[in-house]
C-alpha positions, 0 to 999 in steps of 0.5 A: 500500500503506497504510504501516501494512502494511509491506512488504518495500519499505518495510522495505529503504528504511528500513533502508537510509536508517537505515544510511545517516545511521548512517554519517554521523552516529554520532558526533554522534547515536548512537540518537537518530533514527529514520527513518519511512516516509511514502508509497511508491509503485512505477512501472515504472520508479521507486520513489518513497519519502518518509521522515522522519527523527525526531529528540528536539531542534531541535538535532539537527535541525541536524545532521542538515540539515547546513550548507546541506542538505550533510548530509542531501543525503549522507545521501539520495545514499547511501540513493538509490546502495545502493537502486538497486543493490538493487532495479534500478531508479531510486529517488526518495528524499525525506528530511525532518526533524522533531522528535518531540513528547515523547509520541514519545520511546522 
């Protein structure tokens, strides 16, 4: 499904992964990301969802990457929990970083 067609998959997984780096880093980020689906694709058996996460500054992407990827691995490990609950099924999230150029900023 082309990604500029979104779907109820694609709407959930970034709302969920939104969620899911609120939680973890709202006090140091509050409204400045903002996670973008890249690519989906649906199995029998797994979904597979790789998402960006767009941040203004390389030192917001710092934060968000975490002291050796702990962040974003935790951000991606509760993303990953709440989905398969939901959907039923295994997910395989992959999650990235990258810095919006300034035409990009809200």
């Amino acid at each position: 499904v082309p990604l500029h067609v979104p779907t109820r998959l694609h709407i959930l997984a970034a709302g969920v992964s939104g969620c899911s780096w609120c939680r973890r880093l709202y006090k140091e980020l509050p409204y400045v990301a903002e996670v973008v689906g890249v690519s989906y694709s649906k199995g029998k058996e797994v979904v597979k969802i790789q998402q960006e996460i767009l941040v203004n500054t390389k030192q917001q992407s710092f934060i968000v990457i975490g002291k050796q990827g702990a962040t974003i691995k935790d951000i991606q490990e509760r993303a990953i929990a709440t989905l398969e609950k939901t959907l039923g099924t295994i997910v395989r999230l992959q999650l990235s970083v990258k810095i919006r150029s300034k035409a990009q900023w809200h």
